[in-house]
Each structure stands twice: as C-alpha cells, then as structure tokens.
N, C-alpha and C positions, 0 to 999 in steps of 0.2 A: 666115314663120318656121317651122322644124321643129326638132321636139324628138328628139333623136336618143337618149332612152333613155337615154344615159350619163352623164348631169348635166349635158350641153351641151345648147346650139339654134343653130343654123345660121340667119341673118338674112341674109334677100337683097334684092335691091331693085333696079328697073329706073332707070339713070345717064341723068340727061337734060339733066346737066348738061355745057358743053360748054369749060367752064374751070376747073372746080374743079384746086385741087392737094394734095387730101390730103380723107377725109372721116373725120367723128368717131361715134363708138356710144355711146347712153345707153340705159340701163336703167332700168326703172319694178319694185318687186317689188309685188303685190297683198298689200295685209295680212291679217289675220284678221275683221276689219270692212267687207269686199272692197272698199275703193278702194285705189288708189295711193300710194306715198310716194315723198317727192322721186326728181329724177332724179341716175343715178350716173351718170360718164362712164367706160365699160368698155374701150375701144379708141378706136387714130384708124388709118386705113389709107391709102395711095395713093391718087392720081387712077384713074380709071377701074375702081378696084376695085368688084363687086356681090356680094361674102357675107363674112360676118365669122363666126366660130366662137366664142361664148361660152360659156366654162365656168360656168356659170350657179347648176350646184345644183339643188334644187328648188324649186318651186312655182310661180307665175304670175306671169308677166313679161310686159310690153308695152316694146317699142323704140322710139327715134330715131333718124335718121341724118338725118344733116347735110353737105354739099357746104360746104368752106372753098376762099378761096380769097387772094392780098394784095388 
C-alpha cells in the first residue's frame, strides 16, 4: 500500500490467481485503542486487475483483497 498524501492509498498486490473474474477491497480503520474494527467493503474491480485507488481519508488502515470467482 502507498499513501499518496492526498487522502487516498494506492493498494497493490501480486494476481496469482488464474480464474478469478472480478476481485473485491476491504478496509480495516485502526481505532484510537490501536486495534482494528470491522471490515468495510470499499471497491470490487476486474479480473487481472493489481491496484485499487482508495479515497480513504485519514489515519491507518490495513487492507484485503479477495480473488472472486462462479
């Protein structure tokens, strides 16, 4: 992930999958207690896609990405 400064993060991720047809993005935010709370689902994108652009905001975030497929 990169934080581009502008209230987005740029999530990338090496595709090894070799049938997905569409993958999905969740977001984790870090509270003020620093763990996590539940996940949001933020995007879904194409097959063979590897970076999603999240308008995110601020503070600290951990990602998922998920490979869907029928």
């Amino acid at each position: 992930m990169t934080n581009n400064h502008n209230r987005t993060a740029t999530v990338t991720w090496t595709d090894k999958s070799d049938n997905e047809t569409s993958f999905t993005i969740e977001r984790q935010k870090k509270n003020k207690r620093g763990s996590y709370g539940g996940s949001t689902l933020i995007g879904g994108i194409g097959a063979d896609e590897t970076s999603y652009v999240d308008n995110s905001g601020t503070g600290t975030f951990r990602y998922r990405v998920r490979a869907s497929n029928a």
